[in-house]
PyMOL commands that place a pseudoatom at each C-alpha (Angstrom):
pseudoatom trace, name=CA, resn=UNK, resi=1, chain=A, elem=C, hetatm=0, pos=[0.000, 0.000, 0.000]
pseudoatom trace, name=CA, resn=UNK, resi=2, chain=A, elem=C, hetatm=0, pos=[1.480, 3.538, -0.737]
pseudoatom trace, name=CA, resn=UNK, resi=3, chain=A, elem=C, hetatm=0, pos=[2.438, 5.794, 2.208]
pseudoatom trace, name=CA, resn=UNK, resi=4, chain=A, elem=C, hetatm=0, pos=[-0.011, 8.730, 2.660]
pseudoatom trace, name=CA, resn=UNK, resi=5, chain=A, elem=C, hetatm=0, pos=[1.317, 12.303, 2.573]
pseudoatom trace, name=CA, resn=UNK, resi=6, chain=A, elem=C, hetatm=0, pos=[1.662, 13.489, 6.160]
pseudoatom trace, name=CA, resn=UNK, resi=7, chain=A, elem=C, hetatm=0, pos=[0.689, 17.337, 6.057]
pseudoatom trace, name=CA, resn=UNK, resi=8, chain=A, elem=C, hetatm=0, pos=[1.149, 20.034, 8.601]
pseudoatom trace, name=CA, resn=UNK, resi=9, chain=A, elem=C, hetatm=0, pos=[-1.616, 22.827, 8.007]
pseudoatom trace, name=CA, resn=UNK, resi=10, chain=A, elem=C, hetatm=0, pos=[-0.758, 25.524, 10.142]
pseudoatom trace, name=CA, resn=UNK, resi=11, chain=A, elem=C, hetatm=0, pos=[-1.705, 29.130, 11.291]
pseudoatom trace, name=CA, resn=UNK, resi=12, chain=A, elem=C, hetatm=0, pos=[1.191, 30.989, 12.361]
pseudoatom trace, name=CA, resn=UNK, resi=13, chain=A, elem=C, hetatm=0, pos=[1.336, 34.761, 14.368]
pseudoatom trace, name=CA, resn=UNK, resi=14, chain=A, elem=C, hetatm=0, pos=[-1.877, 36.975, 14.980]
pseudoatom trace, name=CA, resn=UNK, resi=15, chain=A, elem=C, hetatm=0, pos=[-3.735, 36.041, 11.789]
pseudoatom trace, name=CA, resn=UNK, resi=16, chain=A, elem=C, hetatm=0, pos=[-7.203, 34.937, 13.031]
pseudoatom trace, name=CA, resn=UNK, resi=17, chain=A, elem=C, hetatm=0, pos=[-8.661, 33.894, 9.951]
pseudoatom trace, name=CA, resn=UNK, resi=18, chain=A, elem=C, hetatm=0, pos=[-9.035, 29.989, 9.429]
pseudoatom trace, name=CA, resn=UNK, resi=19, chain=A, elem=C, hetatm=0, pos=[-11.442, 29.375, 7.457]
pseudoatom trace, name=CA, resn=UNK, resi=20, chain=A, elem=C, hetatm=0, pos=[-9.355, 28.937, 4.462]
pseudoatom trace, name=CA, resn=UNK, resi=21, chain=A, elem=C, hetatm=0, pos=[-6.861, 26.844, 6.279]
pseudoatom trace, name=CA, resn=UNK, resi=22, chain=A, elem=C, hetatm=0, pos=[-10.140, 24.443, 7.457]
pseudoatom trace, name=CA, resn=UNK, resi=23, chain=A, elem=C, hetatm=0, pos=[-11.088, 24.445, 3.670]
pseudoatom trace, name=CA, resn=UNK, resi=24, chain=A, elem=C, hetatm=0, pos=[-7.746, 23.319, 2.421]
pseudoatom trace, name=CA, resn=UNK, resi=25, chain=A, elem=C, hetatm=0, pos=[-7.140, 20.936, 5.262]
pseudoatom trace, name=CA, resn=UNK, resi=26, chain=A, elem=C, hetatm=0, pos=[-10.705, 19.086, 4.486]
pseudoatom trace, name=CA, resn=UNK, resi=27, chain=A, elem=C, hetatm=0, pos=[-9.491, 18.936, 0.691]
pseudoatom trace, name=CA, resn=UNK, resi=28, chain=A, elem=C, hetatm=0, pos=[-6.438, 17.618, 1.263]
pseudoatom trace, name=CA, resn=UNK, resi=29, chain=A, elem=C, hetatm=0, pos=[-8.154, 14.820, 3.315]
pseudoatom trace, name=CA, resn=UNK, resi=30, chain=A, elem=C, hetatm=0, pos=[-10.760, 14.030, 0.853]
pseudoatom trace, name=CA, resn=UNK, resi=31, chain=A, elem=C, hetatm=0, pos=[-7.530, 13.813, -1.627]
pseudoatom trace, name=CA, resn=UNK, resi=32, chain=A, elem=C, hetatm=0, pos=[-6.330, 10.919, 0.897]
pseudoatom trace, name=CA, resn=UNK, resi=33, chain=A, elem=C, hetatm=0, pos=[-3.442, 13.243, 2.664]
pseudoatom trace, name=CA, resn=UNK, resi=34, chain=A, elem=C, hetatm=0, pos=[-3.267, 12.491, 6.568]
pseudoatom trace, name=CA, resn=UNK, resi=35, chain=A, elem=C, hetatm=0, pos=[-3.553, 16.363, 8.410]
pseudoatom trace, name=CA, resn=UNK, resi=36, chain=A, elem=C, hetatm=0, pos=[-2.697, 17.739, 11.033]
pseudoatom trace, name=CA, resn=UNK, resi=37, chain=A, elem=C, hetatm=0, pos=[-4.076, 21.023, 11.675]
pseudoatom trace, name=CA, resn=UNK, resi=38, chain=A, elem=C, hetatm=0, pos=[-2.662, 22.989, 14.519]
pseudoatom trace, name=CA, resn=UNK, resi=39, chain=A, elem=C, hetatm=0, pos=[-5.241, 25.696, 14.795]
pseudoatom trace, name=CA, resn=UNK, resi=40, chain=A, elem=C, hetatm=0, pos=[-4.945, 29.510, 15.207]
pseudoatom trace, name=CA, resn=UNK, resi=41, chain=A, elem=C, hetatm=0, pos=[-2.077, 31.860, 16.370]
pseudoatom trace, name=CA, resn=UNK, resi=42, chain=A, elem=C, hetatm=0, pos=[1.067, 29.186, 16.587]
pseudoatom trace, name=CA, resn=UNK, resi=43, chain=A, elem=C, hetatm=0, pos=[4.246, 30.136, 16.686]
pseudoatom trace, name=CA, resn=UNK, resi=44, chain=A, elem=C, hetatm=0, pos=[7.082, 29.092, 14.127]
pseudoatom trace, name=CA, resn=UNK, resi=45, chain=A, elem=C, hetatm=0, pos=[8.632, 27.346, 17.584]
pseudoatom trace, name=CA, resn=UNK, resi=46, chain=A, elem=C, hetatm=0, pos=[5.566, 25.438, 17.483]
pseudoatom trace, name=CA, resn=UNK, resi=47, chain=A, elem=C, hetatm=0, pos=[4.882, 24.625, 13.887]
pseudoatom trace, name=CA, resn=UNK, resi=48, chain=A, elem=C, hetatm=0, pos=[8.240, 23.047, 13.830]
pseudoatom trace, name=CA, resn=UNK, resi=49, chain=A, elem=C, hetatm=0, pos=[7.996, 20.859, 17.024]
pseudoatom trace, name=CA, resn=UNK, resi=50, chain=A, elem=C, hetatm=0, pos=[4.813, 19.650, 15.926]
pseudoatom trace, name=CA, resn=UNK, resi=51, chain=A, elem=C, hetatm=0, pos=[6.418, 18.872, 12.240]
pseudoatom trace, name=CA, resn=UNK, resi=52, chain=A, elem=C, hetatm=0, pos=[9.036, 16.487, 14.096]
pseudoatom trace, name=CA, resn=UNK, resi=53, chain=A, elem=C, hetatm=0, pos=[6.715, 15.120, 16.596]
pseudoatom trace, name=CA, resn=UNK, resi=54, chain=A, elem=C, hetatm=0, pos=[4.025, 13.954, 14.062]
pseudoatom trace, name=CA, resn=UNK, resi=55, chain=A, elem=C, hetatm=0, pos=[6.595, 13.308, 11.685]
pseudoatom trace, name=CA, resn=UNK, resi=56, chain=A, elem=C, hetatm=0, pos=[5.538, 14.977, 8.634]
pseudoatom trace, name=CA, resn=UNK, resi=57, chain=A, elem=C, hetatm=0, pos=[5.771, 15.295, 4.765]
pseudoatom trace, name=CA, resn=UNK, resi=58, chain=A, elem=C, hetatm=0, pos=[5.259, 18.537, 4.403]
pseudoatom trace, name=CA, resn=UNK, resi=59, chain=A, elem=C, hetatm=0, pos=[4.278, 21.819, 6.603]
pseudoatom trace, name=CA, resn=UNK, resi=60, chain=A, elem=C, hetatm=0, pos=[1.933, 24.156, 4.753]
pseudoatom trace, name=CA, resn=UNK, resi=61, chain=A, elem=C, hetatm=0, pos=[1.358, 27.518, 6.117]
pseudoatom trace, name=CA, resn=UNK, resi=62, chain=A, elem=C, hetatm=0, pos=[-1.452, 29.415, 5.546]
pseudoatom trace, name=CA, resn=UNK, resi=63, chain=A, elem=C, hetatm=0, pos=[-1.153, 33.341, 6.090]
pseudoatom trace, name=CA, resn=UNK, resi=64, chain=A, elem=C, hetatm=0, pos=[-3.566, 36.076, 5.504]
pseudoatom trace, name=CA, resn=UNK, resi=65, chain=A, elem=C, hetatm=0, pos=[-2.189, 38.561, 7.917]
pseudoatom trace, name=CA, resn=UNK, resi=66, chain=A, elem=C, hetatm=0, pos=[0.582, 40.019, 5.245]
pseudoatom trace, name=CA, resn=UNK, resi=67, chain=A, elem=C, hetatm=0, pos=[3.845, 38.780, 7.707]
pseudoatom trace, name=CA, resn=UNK, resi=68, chain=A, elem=C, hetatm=0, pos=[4.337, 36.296, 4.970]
pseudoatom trace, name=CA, resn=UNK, resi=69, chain=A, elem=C, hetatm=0, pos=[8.233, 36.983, 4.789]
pseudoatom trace, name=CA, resn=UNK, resi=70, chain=A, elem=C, hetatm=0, pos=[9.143, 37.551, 8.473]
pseudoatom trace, name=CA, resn=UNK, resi=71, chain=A, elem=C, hetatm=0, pos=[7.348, 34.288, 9.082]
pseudoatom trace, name=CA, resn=UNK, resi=72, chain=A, elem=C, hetatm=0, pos=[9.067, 32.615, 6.497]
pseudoatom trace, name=CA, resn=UNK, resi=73, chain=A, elem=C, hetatm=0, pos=[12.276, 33.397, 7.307]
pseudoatom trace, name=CA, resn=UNK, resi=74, chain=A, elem=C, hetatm=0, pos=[11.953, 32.513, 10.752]
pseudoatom trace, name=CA, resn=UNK, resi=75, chain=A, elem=C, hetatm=0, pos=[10.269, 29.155, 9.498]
pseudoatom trace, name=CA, resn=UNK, resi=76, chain=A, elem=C, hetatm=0, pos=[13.679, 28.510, 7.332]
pseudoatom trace, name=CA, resn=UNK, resi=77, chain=A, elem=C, hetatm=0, pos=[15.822, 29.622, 10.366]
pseudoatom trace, name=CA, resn=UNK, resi=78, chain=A, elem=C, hetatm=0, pos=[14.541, 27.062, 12.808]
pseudoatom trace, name=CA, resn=UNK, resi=79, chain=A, elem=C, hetatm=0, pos=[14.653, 24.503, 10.355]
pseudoatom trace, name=CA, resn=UNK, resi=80, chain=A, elem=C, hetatm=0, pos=[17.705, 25.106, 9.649]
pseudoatom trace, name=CA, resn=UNK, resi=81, chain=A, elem=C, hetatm=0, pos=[18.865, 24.964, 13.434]
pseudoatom trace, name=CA, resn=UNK, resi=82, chain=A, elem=C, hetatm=0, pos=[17.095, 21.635, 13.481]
pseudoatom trace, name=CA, resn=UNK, resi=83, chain=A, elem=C, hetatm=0, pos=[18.631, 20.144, 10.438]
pseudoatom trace, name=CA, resn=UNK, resi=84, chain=A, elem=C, hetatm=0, pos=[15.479, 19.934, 8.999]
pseudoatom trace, name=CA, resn=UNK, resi=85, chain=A, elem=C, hetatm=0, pos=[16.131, 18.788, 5.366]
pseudoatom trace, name=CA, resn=UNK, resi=86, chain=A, elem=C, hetatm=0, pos=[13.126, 16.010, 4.077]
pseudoatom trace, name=CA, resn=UNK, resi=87, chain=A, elem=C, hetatm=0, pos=[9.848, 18.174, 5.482]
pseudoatom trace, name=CA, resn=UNK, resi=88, chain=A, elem=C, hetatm=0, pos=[8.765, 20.315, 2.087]
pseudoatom trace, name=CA, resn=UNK, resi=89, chain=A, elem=C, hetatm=0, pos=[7.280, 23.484, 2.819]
pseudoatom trace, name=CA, resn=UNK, resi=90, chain=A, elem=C, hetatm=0, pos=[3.884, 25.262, 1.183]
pseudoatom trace, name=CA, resn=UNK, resi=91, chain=A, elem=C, hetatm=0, pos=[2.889, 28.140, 1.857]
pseudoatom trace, name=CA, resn=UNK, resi=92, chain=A, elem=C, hetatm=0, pos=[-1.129, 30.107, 1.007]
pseudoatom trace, name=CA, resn=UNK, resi=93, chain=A, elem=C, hetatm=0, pos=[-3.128, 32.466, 1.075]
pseudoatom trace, name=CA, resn=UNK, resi=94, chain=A, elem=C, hetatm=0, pos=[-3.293, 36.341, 0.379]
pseudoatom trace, name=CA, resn=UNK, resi=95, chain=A, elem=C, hetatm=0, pos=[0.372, 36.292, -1.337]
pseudoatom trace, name=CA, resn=UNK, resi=96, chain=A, elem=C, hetatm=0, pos=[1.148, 39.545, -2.587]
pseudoatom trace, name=CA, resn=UNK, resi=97, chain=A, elem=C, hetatm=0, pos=[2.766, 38.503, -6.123]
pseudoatom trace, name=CA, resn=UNK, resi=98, chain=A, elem=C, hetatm=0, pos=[5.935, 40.651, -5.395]
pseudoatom trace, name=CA, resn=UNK, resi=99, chain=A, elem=C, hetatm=0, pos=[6.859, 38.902, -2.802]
pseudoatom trace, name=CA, resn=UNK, resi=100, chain=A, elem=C, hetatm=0, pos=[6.269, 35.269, -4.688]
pseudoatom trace, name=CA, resn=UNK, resi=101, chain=A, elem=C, hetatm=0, pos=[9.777, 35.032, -6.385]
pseudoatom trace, name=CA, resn=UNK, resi=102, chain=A, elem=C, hetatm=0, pos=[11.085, 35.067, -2.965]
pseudoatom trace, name=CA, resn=UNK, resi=103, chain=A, elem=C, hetatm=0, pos=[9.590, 31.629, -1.773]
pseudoatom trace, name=CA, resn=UNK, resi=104, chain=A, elem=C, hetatm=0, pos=[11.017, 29.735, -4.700]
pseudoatom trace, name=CA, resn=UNK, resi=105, chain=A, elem=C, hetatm=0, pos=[14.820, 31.693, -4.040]
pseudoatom trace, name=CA, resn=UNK, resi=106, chain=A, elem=C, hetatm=0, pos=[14.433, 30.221, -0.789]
pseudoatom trace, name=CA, resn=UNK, resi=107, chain=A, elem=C, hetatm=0, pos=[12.995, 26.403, -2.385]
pseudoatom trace, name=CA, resn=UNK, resi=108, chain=A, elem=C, hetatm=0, pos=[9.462, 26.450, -0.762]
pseudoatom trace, name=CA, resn=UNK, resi=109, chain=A, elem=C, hetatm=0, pos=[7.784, 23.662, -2.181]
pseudoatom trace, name=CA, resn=UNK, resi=110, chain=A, elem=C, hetatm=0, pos=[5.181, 25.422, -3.658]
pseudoatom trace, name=CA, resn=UNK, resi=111, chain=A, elem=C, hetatm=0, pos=[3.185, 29.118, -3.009]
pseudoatom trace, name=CA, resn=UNK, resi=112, chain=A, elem=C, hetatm=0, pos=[-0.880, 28.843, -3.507]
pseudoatom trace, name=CA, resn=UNK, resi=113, chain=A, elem=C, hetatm=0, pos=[-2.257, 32.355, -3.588]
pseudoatom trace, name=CA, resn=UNK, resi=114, chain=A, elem=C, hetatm=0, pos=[-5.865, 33.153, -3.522]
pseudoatom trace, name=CA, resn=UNK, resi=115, chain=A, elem=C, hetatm=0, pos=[-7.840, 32.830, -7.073]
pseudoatom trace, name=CA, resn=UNK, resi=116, chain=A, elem=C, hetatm=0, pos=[-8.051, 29.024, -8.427]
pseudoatom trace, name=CA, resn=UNK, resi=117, chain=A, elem=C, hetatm=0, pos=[-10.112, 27.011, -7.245]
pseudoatom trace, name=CA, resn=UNK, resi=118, chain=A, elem=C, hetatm=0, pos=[-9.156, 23.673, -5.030]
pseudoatom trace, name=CA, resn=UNK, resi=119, chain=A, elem=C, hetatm=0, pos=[-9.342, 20.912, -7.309]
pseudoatom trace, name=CA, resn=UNK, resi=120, chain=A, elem=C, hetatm=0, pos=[-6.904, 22.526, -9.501]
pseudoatom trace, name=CA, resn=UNK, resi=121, chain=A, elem=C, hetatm=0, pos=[-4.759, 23.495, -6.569]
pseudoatom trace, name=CA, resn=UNK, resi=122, chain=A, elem=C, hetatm=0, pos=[-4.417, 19.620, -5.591]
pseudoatom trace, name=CA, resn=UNK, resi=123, chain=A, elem=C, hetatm=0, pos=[-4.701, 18.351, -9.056]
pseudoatom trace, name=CA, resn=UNK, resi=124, chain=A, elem=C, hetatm=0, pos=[-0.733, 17.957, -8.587]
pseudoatom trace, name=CA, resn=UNK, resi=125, chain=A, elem=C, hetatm=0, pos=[-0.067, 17.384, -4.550]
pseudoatom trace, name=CA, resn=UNK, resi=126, chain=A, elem=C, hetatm=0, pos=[0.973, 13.579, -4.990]
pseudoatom trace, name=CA, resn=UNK, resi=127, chain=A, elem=C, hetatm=0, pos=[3.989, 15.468, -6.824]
pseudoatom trace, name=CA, resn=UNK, resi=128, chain=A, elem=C, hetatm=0, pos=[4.918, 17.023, -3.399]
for i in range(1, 128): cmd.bond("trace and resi %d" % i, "trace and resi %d" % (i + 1))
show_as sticks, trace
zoom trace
């Protein structure tokens, strides 16, 4: 039997809007990922304890709050410090598109701003 993807969906810093973040984590289960969701207001400390402790694929932030790049870097940072190498990183939501050449400088997996819809979002997530 294949391995199912093991995804981290999480809500890092002040942003208080989820409802995205449920929508996407309900997809990706109905597209036979295994989630975690780690709820509202988690810190990057947080996001990557819970990535070793459930052992995950992949950690996919979702941000609407426009901290996208401090959070980011701070994400990379602790992985970094952890040695953190095989856990791919997504990031979505309300991505300004100046700022998108900067997640693929620093090899996020993949960047999902708002627009298409989810089926065409997943259509390629085994690839992940």
């Amino acid at each position: 039997m294949k391995k199912r993807i093991r995804i981290l969906v999480a809500k890092p810093g002040l942003d208080g809007h989820d409802r995205g973040a449920k929508v996407v984590a309900q997809a990706l289960r109905d597209a036979g990922m295994e989630v975690i969701y780690t709820g509202l207001h988690q810190t990057v400390d947080q996001i990557v304890h819970t990535a070793l402790q459930e052992s995950v694929d992949v950690i996919g932030l979702s941000i609407m709050s426009g901290a996208h790049l401090p959070i980011c870097e701070k994400l990379l940072r602790k992985m970094k410090e952890f040695k953190i190498r095989d856990i791919r990183v997504v990031i979505g939501g309300v991505i300004p598109k100046e700022i998108s050449p900067c997640f693929k400088r620093w090899a996020f997996r993949a960047s999902f701003p708002e627009g298409p819809l989810l089926m065409n979002r997943f259509s390629g997530s085994e690839k992940m």
